[in-house]
C-alpha positions as CSV (number, residue, x, y, z in Angstrom):
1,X,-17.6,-95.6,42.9
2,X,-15.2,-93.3,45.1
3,X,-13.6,-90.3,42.9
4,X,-10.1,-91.3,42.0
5,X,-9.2,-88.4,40.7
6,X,-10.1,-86.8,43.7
7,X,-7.8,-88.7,45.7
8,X,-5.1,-88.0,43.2
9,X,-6.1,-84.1,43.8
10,X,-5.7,-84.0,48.0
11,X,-2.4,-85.8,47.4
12,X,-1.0,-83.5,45.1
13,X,-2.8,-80.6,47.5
14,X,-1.5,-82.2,50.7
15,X,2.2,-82.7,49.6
16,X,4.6,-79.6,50.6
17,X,4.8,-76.3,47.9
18,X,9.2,-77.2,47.5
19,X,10.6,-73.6,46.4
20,X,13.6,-72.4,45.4
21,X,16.4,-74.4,47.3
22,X,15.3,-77.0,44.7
23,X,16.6,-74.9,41.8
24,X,20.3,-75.7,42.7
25,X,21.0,-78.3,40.5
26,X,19.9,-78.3,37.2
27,X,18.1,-81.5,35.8
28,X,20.0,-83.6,33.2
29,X,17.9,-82.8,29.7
30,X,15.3,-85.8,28.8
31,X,15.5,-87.8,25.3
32,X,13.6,-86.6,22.5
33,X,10.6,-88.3,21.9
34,X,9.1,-90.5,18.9
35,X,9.4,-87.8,16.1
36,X,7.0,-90.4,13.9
37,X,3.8,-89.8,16.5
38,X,1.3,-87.2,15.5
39,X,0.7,-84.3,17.7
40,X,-2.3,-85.9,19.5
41,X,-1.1,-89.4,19.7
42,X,1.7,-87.1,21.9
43,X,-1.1,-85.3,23.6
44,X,-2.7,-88.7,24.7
45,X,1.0,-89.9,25.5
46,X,1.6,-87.1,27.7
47,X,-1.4,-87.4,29.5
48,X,-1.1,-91.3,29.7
49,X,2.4,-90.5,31.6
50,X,0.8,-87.9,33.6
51,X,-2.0,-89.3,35.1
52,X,0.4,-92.4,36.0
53,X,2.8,-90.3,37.9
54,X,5.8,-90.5,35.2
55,X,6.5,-87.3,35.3
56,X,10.1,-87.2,33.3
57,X,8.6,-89.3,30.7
58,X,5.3,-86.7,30.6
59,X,8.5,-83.9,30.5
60,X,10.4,-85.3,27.7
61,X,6.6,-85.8,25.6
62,X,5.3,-82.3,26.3
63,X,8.6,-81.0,25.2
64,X,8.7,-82.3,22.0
65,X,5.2,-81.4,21.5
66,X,6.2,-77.9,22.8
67,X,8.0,-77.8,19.6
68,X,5.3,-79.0,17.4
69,X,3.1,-76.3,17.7
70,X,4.6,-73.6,18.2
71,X,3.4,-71.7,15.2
72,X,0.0,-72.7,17.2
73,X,-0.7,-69.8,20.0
74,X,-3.5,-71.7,21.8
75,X,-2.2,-75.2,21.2
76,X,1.1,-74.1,22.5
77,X,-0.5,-72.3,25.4
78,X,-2.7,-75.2,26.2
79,X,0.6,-77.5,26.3
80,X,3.0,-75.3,28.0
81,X,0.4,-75.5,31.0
82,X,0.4,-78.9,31.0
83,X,3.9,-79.0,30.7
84,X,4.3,-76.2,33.5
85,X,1.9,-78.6,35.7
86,X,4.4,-81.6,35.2
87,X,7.4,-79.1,36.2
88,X,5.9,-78.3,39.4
89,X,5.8,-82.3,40.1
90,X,9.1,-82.4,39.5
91,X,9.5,-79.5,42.2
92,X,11.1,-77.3,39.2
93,X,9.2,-74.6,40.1
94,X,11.2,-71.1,38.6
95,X,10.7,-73.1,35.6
96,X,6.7,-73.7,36.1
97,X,6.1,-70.6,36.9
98,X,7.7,-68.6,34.1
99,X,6.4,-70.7,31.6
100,X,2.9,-70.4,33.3
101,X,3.0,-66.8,33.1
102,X,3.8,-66.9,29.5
103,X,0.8,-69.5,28.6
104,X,-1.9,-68.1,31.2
105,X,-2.2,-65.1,29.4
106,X,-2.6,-66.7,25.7
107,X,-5.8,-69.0,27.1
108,X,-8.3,-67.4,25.2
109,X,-10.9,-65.9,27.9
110,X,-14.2,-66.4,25.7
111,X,-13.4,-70.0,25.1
112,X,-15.7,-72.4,27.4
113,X,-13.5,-75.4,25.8
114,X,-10.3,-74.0,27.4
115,X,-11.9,-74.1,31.2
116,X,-10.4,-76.7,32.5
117,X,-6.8,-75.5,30.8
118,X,-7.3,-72.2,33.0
119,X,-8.3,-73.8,36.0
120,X,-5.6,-76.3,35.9
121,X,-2.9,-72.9,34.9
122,X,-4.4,-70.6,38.2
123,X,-4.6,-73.7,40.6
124,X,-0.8,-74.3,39.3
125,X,0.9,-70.8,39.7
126,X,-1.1,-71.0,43.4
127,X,0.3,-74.2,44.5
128,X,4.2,-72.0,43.4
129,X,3.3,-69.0,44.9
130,X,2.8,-70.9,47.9
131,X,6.1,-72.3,48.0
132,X,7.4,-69.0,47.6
133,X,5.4,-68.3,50.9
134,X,3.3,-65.5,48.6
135,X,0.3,-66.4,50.4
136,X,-1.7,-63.4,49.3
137,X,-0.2,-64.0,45.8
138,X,-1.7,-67.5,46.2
139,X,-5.2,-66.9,47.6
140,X,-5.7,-64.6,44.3
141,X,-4.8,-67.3,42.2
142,X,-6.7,-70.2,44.4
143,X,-10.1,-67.9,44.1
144,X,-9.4,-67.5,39.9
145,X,-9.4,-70.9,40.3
146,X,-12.3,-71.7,41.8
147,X,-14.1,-69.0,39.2
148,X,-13.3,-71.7,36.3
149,X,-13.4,-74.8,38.7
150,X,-16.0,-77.3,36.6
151,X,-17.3,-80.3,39.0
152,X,-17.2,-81.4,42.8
153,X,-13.6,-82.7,42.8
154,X,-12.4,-79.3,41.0
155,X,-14.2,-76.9,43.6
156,X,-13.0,-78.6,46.5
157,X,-9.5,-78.5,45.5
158,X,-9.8,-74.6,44.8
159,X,-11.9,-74.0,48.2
160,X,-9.0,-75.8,50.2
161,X,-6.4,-73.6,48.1
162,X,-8.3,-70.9,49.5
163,X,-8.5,-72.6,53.1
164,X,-4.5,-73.0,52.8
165,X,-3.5,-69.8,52.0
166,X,-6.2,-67.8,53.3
167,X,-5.5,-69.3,57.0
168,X,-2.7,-66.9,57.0
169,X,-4.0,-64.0,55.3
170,X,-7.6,-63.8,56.6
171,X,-8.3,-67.2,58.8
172,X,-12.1,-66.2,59.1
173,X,-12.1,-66.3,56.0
174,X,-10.2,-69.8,55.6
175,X,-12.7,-71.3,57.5
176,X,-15.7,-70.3,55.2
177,X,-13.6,-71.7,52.2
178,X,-12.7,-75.1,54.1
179,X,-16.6,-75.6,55.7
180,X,-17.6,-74.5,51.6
181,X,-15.6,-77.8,50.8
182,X,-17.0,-80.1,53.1
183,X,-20.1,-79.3,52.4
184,X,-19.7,-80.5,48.8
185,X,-17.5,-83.3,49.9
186,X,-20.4,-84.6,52.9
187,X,-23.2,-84.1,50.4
188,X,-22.1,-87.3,48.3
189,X,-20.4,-90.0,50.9
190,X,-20.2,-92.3,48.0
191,X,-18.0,-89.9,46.2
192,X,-14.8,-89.3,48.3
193,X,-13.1,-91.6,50.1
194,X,-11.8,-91.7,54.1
195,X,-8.6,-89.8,53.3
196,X,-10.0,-86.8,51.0
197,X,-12.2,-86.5,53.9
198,X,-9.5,-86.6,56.6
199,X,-7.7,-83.7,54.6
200,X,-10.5,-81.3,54.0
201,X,-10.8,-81.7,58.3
202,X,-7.2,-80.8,58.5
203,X,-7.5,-77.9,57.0
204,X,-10.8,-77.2,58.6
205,X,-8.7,-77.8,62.2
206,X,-5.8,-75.6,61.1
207,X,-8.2,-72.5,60.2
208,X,-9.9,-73.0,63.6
209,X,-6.4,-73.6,65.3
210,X,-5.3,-70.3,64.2
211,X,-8.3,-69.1,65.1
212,X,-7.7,-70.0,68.2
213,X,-11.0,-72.3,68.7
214,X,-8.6,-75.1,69.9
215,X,-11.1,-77.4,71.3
216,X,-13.3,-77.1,68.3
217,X,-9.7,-78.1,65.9
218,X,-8.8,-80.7,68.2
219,X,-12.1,-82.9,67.6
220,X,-11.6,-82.2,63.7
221,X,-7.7,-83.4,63.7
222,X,-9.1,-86.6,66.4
223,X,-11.3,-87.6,63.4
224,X,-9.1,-87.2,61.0
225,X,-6.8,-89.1,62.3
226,X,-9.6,-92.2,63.0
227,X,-9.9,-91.7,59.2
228,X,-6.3,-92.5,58.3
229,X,-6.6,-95.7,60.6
230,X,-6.3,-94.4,63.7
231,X,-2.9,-94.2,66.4
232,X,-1.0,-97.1,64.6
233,X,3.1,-97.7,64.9
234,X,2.5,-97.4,60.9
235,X,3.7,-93.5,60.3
236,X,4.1,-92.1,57.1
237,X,3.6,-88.3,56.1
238,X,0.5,-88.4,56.1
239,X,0.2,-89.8,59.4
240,X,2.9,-87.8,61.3
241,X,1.4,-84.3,60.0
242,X,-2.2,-85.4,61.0
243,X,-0.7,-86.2,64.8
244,X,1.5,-83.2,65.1
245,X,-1.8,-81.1,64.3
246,X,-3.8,-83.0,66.5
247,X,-0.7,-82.5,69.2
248,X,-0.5,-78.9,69.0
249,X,-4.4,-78.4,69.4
250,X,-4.5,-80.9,72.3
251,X,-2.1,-78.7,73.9
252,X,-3.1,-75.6,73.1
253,X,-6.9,-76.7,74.6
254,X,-4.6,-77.8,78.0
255,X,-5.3,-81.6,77.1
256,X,-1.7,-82.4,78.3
257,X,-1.7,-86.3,78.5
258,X,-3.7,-86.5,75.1
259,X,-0.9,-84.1,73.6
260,X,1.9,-85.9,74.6
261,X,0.1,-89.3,73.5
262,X,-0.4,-87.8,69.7
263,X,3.2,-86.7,69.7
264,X,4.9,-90.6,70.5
265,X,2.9,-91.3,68.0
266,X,4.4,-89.4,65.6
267,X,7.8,-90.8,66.5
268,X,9.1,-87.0,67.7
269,X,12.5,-87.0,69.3
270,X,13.2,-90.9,67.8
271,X,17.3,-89.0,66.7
272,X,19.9,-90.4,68.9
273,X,22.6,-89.9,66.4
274,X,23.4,-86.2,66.6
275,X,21.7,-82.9,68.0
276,X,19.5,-81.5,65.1
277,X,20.9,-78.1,65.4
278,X,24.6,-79.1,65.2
279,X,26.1,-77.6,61.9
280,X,23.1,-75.9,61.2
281,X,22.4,-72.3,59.8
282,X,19.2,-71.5,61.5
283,X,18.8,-68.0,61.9
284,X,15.4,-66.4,63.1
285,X,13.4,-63.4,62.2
286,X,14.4,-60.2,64.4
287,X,11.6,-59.3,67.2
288,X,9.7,-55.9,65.8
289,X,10.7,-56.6,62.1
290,X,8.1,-58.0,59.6
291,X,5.1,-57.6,61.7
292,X,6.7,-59.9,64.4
293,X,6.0,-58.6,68.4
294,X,8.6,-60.0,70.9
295,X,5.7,-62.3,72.3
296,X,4.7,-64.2,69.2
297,X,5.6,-67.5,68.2
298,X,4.9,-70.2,65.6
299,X,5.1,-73.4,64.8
300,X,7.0,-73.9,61.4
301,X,6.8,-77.3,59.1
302,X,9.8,-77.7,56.5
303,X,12.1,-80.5,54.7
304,X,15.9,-80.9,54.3
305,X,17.5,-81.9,50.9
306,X,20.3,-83.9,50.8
307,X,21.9,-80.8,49.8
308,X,21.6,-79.6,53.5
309,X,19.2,-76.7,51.8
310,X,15.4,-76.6,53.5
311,X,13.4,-78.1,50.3
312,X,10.3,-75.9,51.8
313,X,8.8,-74.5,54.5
314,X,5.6,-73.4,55.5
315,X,3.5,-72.0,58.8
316,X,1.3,-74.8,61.0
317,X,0.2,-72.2,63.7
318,X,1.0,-68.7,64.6
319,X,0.2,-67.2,68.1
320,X,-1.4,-64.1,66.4
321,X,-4.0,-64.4,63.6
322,X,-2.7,-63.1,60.5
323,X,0.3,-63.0,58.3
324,X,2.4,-62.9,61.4
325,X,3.9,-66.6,60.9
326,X,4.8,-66.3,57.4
327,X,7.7,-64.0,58.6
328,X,8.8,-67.4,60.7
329,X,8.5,-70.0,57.6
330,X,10.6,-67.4,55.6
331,X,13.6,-67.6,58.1
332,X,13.3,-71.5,58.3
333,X,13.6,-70.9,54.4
334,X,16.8,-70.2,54.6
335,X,18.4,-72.6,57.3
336,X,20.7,-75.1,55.7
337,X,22.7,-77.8,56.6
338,X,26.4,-79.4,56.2
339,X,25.6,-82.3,53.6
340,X,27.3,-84.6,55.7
341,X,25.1,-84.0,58.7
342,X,22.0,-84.0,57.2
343,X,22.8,-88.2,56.2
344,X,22.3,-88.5,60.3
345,X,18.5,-87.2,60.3
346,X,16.3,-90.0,59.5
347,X,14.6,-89.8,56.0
348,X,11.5,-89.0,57.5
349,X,12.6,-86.5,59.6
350,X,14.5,-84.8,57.2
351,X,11.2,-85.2,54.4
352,X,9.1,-82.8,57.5
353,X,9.6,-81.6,60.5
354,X,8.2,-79.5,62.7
355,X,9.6,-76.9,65.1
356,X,8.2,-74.1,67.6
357,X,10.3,-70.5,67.1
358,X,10.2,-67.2,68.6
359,X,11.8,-64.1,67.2
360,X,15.5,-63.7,68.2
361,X,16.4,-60.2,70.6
362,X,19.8,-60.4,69.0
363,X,21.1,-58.3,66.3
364,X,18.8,-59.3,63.5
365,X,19.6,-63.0,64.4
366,X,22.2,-63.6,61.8
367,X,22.9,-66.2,59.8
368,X,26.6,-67.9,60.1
369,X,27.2,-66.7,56.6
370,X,27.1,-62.8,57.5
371,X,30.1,-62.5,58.9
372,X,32.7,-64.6,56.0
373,X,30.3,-63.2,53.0
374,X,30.9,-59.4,54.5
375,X,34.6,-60.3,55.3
376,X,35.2,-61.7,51.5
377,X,33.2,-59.1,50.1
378,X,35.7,-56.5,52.0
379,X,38.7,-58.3,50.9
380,X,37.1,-58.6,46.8
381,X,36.2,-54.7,46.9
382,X,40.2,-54.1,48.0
383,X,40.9,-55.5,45.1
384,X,38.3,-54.2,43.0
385,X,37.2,-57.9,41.8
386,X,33.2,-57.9,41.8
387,X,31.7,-60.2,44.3
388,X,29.1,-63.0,43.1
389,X,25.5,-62.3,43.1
390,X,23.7,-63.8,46.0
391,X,20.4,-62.4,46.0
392,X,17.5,-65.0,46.0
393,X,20.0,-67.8,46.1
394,X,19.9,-70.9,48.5
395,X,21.8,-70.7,51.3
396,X,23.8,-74.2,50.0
397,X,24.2,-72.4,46.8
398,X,25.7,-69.6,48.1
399,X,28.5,-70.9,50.1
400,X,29.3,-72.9,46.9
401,X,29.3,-69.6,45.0
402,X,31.5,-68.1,48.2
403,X,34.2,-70.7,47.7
404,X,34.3,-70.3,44.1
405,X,35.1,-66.7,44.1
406,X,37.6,-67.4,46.9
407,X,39.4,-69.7,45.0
């Protein structure tokens, strides 16, 4: 019998870390639940709703448990994980995190019972700090995982936390993490299924890609792409991730033709509606800033809300082991998009796409914004009205903040 669970695990582990541009709107407030069920006919509610991906429904349970036990310290530390764990689902992830930081710490240390509770809290705060690009924040967290992972399915999703993160932050490293993995995953074939397998190789490929072994990578993405059913018209995430990694390795070993072969297969450059770039804020990191030399480049995933904010973004391949490339995801970041523009990408496009950037020569490569916010802030301070607050705010919030104050 193949390992559901596991399955469930690498899809969660596979899906994009969304960060802050998804904090813009806040979510409408769930109903209250049953007040007549007992606290562990909620528990086994919430978990019911969990494990079948009802997240809102897991929200509003959790919640009114929350409330239950609060005069409880570990029963309300053990729920407000849980609850933190269904908030990242729901890509509200200031919200997991805080309340993770307040539970983590009141999971009793000495009790064996509450193992899974602190794997499940360390695995969750590294899945957020990866969102927040924090990847040596995340690899800490990914490895206190791992210390309190119980069971095959557990380690391997710790070890490829490790992989993930560690592939910019030590990529040697990375690869002893992902190869760890495999080696759990190859020593029971009955256990995990074609596409666990074809994820632990993608991560296995994107370690070697950045450490530059691109033939090696290449063979690993090839396979995991046969895994996933092979170069079919059928493209989903999934799919167009796996080929775009395959792509990039191909090319980078000088396989031209099979390059070019993985990328129609990924439906790249399939946008005859409007140039990508047009209304777009896209500036890039300045050459010599943040580690970043005037010959290194990177290849950059991300998404685009219907807000026209990126709903995350995080480093593929960077031309220069290390932390280099993380300085590249953090500029994508902060691109946005007029609302009205972004309904011309194609849903899938705008759900992950993939770009090649080099550092800008320019003045610090600006974004549009710079000049109107320093012209409105000049224009406030004459007439000593204090400006809004824009630190650590999405670009989409911040023009809406901007034309707020104006008016």
């Amino acid at each position: 019998m193949r390992n559901r669970y596991l399955a469930l695990l690498m899809a969660m582990a596979a899906m994009p870390a969304i960060g802050h541009a998804m904090q813009d709107a806040a979510p409408a407030a769930p109903a209250p639940a049953p007040a007549t069920s007992t606290i562990q006919q909620l528990f086994e509610q919430s978990t019911q709703a969990t494990e079948a991906a009802d997240y809102p429904r897991a929200l509003e349970i959790l919640t009114a448990l929350e409330g239950r036990v609060v005069r409880n310290p570990r029963s309300l530390a053990i729920v407000r994980v849980r609850k933190a764990m269904v908030l990242a689902e729901l890509s509200r992830w200031v919200e997991a995190r805080d309340l993770l930081n307040q539970a983590a710490p009141a999971l009793p240390r000495d009790d064996a019972s509450l193992s899974t509770d602190r794997y499940r809290a360390a695995y969750t705060l590294g899945r957020v700090s990866m969102g927040d690009l924090d990847y040596v924040g995340a690899l800490a967290h990914f490895s206190a995982a791992l210390a309190e992972a119980e069971g095959p399915a557990a380690r391997i999703q710790a070890l490829l936390g490790q992989a993930q993160a560690g592939t910019f932050v030590d990529p040697a490293e990375a690869l002893k993490a992902a190869e760890a993995a495999n080696v759990i995953a190859v020593a029971d074939p009955k256990m995990f299924d074609k596409a666990s397998l074809a994820h632990i190789d993608l991560i296995r490929g994107r370690a070697l890609l950045n450490l530059g072994q691109f033939d090696p990578a290449e063979k690993l993405f090839a396979r995991a792409v046969k895994q996933q059913g092979g170069l079919t018209t059928k493209v989903d995430f999934d799919d167009l991730v796996t080929r775009s990694d395959a792509s990039i390795a191909a090319m980078l070993a000088g396989h031209r033709d099979t390059a070019r072969n993985y990328l129609v297969y990924t439906g790249a450059g399939r946008m005859p509606q409007q140039d990508f770039t047009q209304g777009a804020d896209m500036a890039l990191p300045r050459c010599g800033e943040d580690g970043v030399q005037p010959d290194d480049y990177a290849v950059v995933e991300f998404g685009i809300s219907d807000s026209g904010a990126v709903s995350y973004a995080r480093p593929v391949y960077g031309s220069r082991p290390g932390p280099s490339a993380l300085a590249f995801a953090r500029a994508v970041r902060d691109w946005s998009w007029r609302p009205d523009d972004v309904k011309n990408i194609p849903a899938l496009f705008r759900f992950v796409t993939r770009l090649e950037l080099r550092c800008s020569t320019a003045e610090g490569g600006p974004s549009m914004l710079a000049g109107p916010t320093k012209a409105l802030g000049d224009w406030l301070e004459a007439r000593r009205v204090p400006g809004p607050v824009l630190d650590n705010v999405p670009m989409t919030r911040q023009r809406a903040l901007l034309l707020q104050q104006a008016n």
